[in-house]
ZAGU-358587 format. One record per residue: chain; y, x, z of N, C-alpha, C, CB in turn. Coordinates in steps of 0.001 Angstrom, whole numbers. Atoms other than C-alpha are relative to their C-alpha. Glycine has a CB too. Example, Ala and Ser with C-alpha at 12.3 -4.5 7.8 and 13.67 -1.06 7.14 Angstrom:
ZAGU-358587
unit:A	n_north:-1190	n_east:890	n_up:0	ca_north:-4500	ca_east:12300	ca_up:7800	c_north:1200	c_east:900	c_up:0	cb_north:27	cb_east:-992	cb_up:1246
unit:A	n_north:-1190	n_east:-820	n_up:-60	ca_north:-1060	ca_east:13670	ca_up:7140	c_north:1090	c_east:-770	c_up:730	cb_north:462	cb_east:414	cb_up:-1415
This chain:
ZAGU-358587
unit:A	n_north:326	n_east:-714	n_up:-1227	ca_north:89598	ca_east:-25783	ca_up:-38226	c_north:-796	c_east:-895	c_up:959	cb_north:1283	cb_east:503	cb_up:680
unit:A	n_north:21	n_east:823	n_up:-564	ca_north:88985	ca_east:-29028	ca_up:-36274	c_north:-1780	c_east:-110	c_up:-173	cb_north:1070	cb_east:-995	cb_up:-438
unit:A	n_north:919	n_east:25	n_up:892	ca_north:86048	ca_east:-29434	ca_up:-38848	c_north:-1957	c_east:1291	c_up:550	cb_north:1198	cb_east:600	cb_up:-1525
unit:A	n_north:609	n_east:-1420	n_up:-617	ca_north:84639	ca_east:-25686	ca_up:-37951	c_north:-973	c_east:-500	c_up:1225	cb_north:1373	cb_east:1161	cb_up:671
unit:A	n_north:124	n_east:-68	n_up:-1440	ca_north:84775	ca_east:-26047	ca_up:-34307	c_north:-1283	c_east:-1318	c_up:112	cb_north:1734	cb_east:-316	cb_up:904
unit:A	n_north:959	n_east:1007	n_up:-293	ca_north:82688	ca_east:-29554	ca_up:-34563	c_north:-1214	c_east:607	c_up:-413	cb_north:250	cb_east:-1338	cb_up:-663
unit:A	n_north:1463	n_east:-543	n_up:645	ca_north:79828	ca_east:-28112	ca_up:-36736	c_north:-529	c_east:953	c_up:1268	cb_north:213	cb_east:1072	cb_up:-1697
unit:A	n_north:455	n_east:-967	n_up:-663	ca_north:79527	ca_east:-25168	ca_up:-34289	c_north:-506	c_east:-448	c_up:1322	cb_north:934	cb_east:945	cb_up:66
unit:A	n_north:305	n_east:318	n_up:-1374	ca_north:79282	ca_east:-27493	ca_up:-31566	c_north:-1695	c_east:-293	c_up:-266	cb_north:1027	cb_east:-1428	cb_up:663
unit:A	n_north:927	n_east:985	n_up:60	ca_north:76587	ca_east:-29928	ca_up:-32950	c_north:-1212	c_east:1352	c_up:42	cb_north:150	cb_east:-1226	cb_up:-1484
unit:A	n_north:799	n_east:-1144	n_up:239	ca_north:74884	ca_east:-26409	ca_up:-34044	c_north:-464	c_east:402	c_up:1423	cb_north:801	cb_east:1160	cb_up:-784
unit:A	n_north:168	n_east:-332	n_up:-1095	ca_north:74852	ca_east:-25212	ca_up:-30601	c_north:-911	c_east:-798	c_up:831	cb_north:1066	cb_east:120	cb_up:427
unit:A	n_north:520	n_east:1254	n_up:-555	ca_north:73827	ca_east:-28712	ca_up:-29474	c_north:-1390	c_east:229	c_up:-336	cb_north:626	cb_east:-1388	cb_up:-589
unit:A	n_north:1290	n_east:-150	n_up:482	ca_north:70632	ca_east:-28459	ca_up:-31624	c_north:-930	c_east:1133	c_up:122	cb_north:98	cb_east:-174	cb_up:-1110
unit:A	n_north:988	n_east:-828	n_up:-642	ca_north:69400	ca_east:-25145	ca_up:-30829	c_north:-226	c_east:-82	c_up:1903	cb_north:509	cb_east:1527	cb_up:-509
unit:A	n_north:524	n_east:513	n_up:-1088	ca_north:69463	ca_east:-26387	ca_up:-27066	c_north:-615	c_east:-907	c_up:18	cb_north:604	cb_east:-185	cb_up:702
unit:A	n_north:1063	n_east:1681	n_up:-168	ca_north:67787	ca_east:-29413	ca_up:-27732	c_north:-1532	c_east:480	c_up:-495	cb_north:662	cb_east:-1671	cb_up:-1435
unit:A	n_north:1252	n_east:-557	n_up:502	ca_north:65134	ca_east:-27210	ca_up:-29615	c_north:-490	c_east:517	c_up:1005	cb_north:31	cb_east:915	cb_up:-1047
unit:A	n_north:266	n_east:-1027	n_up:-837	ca_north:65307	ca_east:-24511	ca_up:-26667	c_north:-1168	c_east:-1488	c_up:1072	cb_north:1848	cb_east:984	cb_up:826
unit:A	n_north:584	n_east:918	n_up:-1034	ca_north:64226	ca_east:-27822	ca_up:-24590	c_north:-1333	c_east:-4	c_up:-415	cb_north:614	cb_east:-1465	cb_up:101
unit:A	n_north:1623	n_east:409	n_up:1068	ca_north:61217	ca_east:-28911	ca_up:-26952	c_north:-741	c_east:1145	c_up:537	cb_north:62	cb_east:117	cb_up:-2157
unit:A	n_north:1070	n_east:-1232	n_up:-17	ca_north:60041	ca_east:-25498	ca_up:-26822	c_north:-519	c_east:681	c_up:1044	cb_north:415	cb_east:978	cb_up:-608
unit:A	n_north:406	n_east:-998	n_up:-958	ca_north:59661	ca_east:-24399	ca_up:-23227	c_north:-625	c_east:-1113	c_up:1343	cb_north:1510	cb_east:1136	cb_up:445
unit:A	n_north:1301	n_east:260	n_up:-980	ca_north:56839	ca_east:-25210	ca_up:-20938	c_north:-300	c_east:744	c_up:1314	cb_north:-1201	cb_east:276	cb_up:-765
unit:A	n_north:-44	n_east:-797	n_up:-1475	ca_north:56546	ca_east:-24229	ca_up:-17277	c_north:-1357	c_east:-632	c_up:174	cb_north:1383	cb_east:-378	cb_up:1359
unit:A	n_north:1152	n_east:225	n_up:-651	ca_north:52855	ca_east:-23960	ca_up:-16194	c_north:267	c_east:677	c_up:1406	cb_north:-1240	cb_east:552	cb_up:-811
unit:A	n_north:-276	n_east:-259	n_up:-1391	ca_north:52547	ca_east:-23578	ca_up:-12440	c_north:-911	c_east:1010	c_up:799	cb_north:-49	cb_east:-1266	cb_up:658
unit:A	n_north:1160	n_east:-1282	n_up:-594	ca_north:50597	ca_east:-21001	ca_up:-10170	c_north:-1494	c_east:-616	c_up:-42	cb_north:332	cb_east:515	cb_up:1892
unit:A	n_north:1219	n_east:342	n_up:185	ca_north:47936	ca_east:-23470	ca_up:-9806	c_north:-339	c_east:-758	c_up:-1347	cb_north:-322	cb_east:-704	cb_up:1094
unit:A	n_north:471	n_east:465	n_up:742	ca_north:47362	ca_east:-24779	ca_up:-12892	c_north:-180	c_east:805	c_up:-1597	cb_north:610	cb_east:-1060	cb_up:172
unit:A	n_north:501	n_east:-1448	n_up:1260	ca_north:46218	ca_east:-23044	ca_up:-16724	c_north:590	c_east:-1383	c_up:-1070	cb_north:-2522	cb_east:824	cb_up:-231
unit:A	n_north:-199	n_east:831	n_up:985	ca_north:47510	ca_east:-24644	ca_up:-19864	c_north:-887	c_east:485	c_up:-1319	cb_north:1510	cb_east:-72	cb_up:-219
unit:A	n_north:1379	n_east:-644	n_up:1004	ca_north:45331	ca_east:-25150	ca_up:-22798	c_north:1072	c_east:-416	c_up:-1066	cb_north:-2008	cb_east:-892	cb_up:-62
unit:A	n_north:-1336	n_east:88	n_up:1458	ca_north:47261	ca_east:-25087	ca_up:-26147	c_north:-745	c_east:143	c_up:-1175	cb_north:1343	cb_east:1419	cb_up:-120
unit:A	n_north:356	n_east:129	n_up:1485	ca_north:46784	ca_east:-26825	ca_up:-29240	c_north:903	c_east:-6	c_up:-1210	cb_north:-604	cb_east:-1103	cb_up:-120
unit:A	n_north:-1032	n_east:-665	n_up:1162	ca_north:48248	ca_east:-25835	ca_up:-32496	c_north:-1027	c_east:-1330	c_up:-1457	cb_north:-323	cb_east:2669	cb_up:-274
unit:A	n_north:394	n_east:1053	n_up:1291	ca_north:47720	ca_east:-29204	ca_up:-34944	c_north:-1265	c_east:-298	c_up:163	cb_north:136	cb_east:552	cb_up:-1531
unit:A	n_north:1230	n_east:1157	n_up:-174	ca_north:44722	ca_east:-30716	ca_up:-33045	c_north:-1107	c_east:1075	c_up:521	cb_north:-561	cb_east:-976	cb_up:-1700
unit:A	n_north:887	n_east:-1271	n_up:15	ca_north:42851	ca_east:-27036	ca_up:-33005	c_north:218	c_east:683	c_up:1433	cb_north:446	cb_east:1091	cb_up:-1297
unit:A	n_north:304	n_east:-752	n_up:-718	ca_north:42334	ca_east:-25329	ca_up:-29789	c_north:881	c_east:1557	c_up:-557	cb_north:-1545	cb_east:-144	cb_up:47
unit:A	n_north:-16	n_east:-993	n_up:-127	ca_north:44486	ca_east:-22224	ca_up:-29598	c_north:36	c_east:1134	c_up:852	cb_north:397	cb_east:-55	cb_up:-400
unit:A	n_north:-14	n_east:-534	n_up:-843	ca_north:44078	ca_east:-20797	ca_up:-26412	c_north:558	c_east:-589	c_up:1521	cb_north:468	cb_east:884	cb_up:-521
unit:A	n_north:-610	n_east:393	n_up:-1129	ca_north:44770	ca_east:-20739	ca_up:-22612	c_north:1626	c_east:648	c_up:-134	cb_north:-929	cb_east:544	cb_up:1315
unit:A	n_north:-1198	n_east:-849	n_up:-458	ca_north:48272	ca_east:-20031	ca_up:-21175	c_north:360	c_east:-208	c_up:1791	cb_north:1427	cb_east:-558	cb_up:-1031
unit:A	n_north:105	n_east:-231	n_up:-1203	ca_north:48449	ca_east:-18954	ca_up:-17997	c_north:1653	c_east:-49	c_up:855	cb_north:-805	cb_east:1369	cb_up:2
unit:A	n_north:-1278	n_east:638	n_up:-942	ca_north:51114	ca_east:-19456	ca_up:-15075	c_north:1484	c_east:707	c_up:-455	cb_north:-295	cb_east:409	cb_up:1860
unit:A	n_north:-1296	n_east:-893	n_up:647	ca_north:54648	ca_east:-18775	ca_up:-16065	c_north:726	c_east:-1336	c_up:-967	cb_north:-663	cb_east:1685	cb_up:-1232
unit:A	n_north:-604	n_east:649	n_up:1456	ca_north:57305	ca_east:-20096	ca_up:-18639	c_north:-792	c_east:497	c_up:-1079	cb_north:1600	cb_east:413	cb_up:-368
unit:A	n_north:348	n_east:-134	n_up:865	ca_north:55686	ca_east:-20764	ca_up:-21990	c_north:718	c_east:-691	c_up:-670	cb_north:-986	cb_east:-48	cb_up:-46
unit:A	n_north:-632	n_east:665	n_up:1022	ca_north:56925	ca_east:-21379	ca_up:-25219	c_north:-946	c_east:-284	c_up:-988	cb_north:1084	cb_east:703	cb_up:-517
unit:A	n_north:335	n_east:618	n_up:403	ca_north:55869	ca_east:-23535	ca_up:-27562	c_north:438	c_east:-154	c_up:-1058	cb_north:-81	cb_east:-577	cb_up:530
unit:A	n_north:-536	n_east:500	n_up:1389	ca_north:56581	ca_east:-24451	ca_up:-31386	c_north:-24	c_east:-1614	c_up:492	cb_north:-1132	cb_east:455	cb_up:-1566
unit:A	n_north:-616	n_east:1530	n_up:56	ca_north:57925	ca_east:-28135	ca_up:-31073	c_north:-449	c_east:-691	c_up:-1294	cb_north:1723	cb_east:-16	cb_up:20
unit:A	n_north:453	n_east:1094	n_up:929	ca_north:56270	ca_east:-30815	ca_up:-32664	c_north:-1570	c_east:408	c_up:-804	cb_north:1324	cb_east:-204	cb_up:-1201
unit:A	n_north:1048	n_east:-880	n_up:366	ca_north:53240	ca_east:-28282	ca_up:-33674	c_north:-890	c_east:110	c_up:904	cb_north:373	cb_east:1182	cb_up:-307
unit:A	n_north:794	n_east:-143	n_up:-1421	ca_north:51836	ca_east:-27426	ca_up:-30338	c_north:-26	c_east:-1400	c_up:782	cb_north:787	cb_east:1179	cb_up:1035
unit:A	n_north:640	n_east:1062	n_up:-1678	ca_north:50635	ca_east:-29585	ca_up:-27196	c_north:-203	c_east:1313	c_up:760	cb_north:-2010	cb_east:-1228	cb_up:-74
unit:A	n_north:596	n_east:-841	n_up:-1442	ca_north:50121	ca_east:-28063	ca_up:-24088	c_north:-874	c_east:-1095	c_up:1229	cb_north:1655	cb_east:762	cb_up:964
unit:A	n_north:768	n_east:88	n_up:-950	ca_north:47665	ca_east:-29539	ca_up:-22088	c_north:-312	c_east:517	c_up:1461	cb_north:-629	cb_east:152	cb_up:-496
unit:A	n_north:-102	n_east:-857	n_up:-1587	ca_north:47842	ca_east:-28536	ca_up:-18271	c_north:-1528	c_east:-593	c_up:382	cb_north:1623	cb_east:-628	cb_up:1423
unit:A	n_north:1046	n_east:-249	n_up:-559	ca_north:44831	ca_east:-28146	ca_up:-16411	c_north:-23	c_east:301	c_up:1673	cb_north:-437	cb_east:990	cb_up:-766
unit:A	n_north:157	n_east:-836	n_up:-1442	ca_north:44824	ca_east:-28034	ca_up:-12262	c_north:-1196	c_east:650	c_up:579	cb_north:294	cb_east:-828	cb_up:1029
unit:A	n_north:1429	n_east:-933	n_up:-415	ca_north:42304	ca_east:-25413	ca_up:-11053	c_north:-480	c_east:97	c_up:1350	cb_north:157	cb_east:1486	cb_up:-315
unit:A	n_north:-39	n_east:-126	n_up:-1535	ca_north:43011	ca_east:-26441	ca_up:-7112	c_north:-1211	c_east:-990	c_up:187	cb_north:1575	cb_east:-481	cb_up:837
unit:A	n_north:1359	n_east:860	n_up:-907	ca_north:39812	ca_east:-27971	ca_up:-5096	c_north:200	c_east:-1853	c_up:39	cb_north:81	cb_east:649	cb_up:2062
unit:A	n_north:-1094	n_east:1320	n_up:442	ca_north:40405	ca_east:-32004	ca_up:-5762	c_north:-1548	c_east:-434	c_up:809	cb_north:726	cb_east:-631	cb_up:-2157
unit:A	n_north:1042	n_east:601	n_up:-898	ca_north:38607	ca_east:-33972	ca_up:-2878	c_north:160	c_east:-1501	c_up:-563	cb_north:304	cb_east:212	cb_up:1781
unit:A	n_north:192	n_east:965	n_up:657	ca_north:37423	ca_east:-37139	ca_up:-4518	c_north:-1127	c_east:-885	c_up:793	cb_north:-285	cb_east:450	cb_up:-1336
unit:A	n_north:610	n_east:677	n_up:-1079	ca_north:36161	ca_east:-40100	ca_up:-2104	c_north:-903	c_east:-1257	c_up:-866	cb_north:1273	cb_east:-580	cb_up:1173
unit:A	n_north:880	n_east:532	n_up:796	ca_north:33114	ca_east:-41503	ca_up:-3866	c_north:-457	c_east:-1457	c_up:647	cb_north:-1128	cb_east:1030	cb_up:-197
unit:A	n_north:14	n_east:1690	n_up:-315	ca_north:32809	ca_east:-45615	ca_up:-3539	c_north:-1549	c_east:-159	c_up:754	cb_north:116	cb_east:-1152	cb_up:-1755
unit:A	n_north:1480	n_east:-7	n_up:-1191	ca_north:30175	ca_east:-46671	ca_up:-594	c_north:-1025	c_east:-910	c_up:-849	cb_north:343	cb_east:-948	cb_up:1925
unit:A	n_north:569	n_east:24	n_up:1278	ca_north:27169	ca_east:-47371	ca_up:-2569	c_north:-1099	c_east:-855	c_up:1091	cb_north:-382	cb_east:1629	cb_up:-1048
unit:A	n_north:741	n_east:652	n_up:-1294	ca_north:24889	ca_east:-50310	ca_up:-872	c_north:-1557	c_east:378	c_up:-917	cb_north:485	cb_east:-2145	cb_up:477
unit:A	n_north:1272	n_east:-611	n_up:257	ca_north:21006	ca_east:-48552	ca_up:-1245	c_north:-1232	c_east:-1082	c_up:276	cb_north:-119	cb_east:1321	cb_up:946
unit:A	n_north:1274	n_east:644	n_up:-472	ca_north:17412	ca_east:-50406	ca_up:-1161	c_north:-864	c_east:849	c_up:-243	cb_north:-399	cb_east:-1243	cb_up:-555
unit:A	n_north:1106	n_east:-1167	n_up:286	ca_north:15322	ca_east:-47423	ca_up:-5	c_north:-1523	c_east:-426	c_up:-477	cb_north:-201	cb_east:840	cb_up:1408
unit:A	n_north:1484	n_east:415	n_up:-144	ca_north:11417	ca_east:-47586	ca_up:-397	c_north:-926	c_east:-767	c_up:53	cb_north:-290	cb_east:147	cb_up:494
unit:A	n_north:786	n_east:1082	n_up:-1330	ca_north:10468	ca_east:-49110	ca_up:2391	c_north:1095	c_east:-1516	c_up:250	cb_north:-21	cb_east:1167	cb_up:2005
unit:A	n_north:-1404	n_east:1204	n_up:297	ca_north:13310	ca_east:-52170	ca_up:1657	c_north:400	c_east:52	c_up:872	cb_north:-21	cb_east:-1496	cb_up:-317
unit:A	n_north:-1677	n_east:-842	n_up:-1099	ca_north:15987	ca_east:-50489	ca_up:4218	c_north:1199	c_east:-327	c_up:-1129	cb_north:-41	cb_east:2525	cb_up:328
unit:A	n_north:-1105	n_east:-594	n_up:577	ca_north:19095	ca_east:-51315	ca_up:2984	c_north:1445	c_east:686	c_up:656	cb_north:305	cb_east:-942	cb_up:-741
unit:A	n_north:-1155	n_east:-697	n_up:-228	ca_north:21593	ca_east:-48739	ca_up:3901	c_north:1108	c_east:-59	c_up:-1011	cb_north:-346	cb_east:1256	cb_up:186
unit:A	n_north:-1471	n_east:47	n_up:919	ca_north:25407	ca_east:-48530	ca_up:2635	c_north:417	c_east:1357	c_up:434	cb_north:1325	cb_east:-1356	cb_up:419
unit:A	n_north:-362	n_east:-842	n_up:-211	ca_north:26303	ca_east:-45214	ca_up:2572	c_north:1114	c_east:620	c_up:-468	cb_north:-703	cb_east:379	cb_up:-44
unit:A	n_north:-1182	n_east:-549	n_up:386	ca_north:29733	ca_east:-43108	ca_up:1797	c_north:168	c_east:1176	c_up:-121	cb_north:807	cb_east:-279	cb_up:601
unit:A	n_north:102	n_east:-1895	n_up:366	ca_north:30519	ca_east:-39862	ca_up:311	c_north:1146	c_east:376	c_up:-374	cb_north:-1010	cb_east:606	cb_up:-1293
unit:A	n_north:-1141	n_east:-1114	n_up:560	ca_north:33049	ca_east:-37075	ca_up:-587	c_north:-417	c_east:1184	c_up:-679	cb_north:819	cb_east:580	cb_up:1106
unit:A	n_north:565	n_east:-1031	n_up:1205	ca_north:32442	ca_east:-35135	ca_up:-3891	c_north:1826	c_east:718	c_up:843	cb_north:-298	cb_east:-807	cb_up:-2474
unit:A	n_north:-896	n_east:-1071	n_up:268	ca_north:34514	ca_east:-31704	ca_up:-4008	c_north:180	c_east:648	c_up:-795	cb_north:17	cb_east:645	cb_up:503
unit:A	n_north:475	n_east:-903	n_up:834	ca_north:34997	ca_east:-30007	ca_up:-7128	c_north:1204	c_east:775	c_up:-362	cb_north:-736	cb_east:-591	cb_up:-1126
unit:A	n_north:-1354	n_east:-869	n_up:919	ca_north:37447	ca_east:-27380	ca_up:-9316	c_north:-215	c_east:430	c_up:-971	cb_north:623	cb_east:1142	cb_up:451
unit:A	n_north:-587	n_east:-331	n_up:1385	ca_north:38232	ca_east:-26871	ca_up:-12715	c_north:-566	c_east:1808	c_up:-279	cb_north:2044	cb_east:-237	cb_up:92
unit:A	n_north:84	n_east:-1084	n_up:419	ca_north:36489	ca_east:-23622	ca_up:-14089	c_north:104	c_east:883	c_up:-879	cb_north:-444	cb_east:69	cb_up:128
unit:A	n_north:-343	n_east:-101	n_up:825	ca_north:36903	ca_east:-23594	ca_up:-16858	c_north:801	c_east:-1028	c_up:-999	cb_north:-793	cb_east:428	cb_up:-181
unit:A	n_north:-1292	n_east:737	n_up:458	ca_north:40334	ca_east:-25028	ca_up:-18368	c_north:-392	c_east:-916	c_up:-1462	cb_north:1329	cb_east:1282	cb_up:-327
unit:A	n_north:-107	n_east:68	n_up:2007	ca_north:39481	ca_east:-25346	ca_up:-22706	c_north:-1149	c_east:-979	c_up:514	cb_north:-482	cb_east:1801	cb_up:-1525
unit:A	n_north:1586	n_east:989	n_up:193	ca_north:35415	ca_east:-26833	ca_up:-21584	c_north:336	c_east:-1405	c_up:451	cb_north:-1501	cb_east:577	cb_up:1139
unit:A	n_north:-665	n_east:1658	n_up:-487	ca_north:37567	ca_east:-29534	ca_up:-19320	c_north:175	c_east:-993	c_up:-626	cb_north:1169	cb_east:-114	cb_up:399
unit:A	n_north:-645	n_east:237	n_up:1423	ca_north:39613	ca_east:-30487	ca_up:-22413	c_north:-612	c_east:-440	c_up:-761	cb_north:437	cb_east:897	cb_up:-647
unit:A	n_north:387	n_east:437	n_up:832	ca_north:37674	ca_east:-30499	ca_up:-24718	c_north:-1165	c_east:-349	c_up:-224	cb_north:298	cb_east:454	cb_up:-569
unit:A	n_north:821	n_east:746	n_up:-196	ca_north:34676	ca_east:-31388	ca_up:-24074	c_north:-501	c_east:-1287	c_up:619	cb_north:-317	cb_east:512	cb_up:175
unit:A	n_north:-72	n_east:1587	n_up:-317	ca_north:34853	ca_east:-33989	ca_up:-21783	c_north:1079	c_east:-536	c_up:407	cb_north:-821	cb_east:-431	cb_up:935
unit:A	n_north:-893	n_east:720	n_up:107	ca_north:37094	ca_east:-36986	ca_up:-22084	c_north:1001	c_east:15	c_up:1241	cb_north:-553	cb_east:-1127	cb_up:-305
unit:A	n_north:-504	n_east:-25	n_up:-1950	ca_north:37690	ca_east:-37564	ca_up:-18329	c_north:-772	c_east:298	c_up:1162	cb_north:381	cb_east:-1364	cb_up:577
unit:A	n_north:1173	n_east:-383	n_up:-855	ca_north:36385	ca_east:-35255	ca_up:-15831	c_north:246	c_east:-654	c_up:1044	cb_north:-240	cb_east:1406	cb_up:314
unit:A	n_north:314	n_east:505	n_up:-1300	ca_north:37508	ca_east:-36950	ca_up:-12888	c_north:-854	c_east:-1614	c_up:259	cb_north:1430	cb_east:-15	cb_up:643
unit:A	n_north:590	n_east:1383	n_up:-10	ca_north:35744	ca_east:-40339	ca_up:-14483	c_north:-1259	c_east:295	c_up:123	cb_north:243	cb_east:-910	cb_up:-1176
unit:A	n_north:1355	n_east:-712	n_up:438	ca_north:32528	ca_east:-38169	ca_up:-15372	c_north:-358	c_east:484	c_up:1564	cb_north:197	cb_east:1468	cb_up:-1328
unit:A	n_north:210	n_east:-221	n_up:-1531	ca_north:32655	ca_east:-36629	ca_up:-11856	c_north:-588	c_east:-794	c_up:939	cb_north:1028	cb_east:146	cb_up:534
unit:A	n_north:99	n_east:1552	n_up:-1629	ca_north:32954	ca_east:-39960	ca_up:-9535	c_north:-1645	c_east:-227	c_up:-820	cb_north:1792	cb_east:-2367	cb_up:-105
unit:A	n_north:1062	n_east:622	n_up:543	ca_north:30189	ca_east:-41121	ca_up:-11920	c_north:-1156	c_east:468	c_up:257	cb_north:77	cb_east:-83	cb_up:-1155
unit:A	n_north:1265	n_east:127	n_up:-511	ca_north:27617	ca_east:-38837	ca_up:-11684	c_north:-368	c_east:236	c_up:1581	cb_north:-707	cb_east:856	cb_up:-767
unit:A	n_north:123	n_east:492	n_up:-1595	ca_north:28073	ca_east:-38576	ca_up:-7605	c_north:-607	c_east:-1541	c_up:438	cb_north:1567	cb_east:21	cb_up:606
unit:A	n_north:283	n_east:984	n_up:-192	ca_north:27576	ca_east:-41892	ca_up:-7243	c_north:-1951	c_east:13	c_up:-603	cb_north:1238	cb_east:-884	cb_up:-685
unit:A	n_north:1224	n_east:242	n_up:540	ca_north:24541	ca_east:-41604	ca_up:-9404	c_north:-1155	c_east:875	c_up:583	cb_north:121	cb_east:168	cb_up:-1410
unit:A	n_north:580	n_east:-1136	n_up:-1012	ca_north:23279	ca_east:-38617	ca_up:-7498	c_north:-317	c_east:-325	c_up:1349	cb_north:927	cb_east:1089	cb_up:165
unit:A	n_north:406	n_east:1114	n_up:-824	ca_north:23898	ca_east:-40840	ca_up:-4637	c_north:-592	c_east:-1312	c_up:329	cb_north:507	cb_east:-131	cb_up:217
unit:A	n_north:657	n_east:948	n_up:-34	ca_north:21832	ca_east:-43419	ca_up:-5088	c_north:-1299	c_east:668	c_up:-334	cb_north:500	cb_east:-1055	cb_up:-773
unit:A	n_north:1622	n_east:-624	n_up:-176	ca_north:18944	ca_east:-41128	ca_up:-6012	c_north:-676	c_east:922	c_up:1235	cb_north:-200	cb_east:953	cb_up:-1194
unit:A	n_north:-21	n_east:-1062	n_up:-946	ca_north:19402	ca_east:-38860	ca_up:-3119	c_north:-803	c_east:-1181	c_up:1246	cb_north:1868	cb_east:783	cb_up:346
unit:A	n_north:-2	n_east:861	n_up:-1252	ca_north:19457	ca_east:-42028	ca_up:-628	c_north:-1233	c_east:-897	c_up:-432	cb_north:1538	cb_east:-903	cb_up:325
unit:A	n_north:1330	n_east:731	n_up:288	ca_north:16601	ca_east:-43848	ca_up:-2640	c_north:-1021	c_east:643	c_up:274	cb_north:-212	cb_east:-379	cb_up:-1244
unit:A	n_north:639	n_east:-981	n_up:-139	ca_north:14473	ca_east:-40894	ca_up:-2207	c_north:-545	c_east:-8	c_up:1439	cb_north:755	cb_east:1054	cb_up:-385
């Protein structure tokens, strides 16, 4: 009996430990992108999601406005002026999957080409 009662526990034990694995809370602002063994299978949108454990990824995605304070960039216009100037990129996430998977790191790709935009803007 003793025997029983243990199995039923550990049993119990393991489908909560699975229930854990498997459930994913995406948030109002953010989109989850979900891969199924490396492959792209779709967005999942705000809410509890579930997940196959050990199969899936979920990838979150924030879609809110992300103010990003671009490094003061010292300029030698033209006319050999050198100004130091400072900026604030603004951008948002439009698409969740192109973020992902196309590029590595948008907020590295971002700062980067601001800066680079800023130095042609101010050379100009």
């Amino acid at each position: 009996m003793k025997l029983l009662v243990i199995l039923v526990i550990v049993v119990v034990l393991l489908i909560l430990f699975g229930a854990a694995l498997a459930a994913r809370i995406v948030k109002q602002y953010e989109q989850g992108v979900l891969f199924r063994l490396g492959r792209v299978i779709g967005t999942r949108h705000p809410g509890l999601r579930v997940i196959v454990p050990f199969v899936d990824s979920l990838r979150k995605v924030s879609l809110r406005i992300v103010t990003m304070p671009i490094q003061s960039q010292g300029i030698i216009t033209r006319d050999n002026v050198s100004v130091d100037v400072s900026a604030v990129a603004y951008f948002r996430v439009v698409d969740a999957v192109k973020s992902v998977v196309a590029i590595e790191s948008v907020d590295v790709a971002i700062d980067q080409i601001a800066q680079t935009t800023l130095r042609k803007v101010v050379g100009q």
